[in-house]
C-alpha positions, 0 to 999 in steps of 0.5 A, spaced: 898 407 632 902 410 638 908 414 637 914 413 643 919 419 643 926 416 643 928 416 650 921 413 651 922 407 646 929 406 648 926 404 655 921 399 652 927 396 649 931 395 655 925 393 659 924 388 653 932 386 653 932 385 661 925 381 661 929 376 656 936 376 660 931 375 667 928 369 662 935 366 660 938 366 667 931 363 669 932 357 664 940 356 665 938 355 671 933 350 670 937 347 666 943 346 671 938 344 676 936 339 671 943 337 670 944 336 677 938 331 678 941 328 673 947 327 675 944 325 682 940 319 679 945 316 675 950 316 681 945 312 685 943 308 678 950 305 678 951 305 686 944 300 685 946 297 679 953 295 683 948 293 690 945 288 684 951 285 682 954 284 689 947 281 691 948 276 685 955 274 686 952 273 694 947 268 691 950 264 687 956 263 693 950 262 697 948 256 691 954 253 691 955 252 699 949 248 699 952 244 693 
């Protein structure tokens, strides 16, 4: 079993520790941008579902005209 001297040991545990901040950021990152996404596409779901709506009404104004 390797034998690590204490300033050796606590080196590889600031490597570990900055690897696993570097992970989490990454991951936060990856997650605001997923939010982001997320935000955008249900912007334009409601702005499309508001378009289907004023389709329809045009419709049903165009339906009664030809009555």
């Amino acid at each position: 079993m390797e034998q690590r001297t204490h300033k050796e040991g606590s080196k590889h545990e600031f490597k570990g520790l900055l690897i696993q901040t570097n992970r989490m950021e990454k991951e936060s990152t990856s997650s605001k941008f997923s939010q982001n996404i997320f935000k955008r596409l249900s912007q334009h779901l409601r702005d499309i579902n508001k378009f289907i709506k004023i389709l329809k009404n045009l419709e049903q104004t165009e339906c009664r005209k030809q009555n």
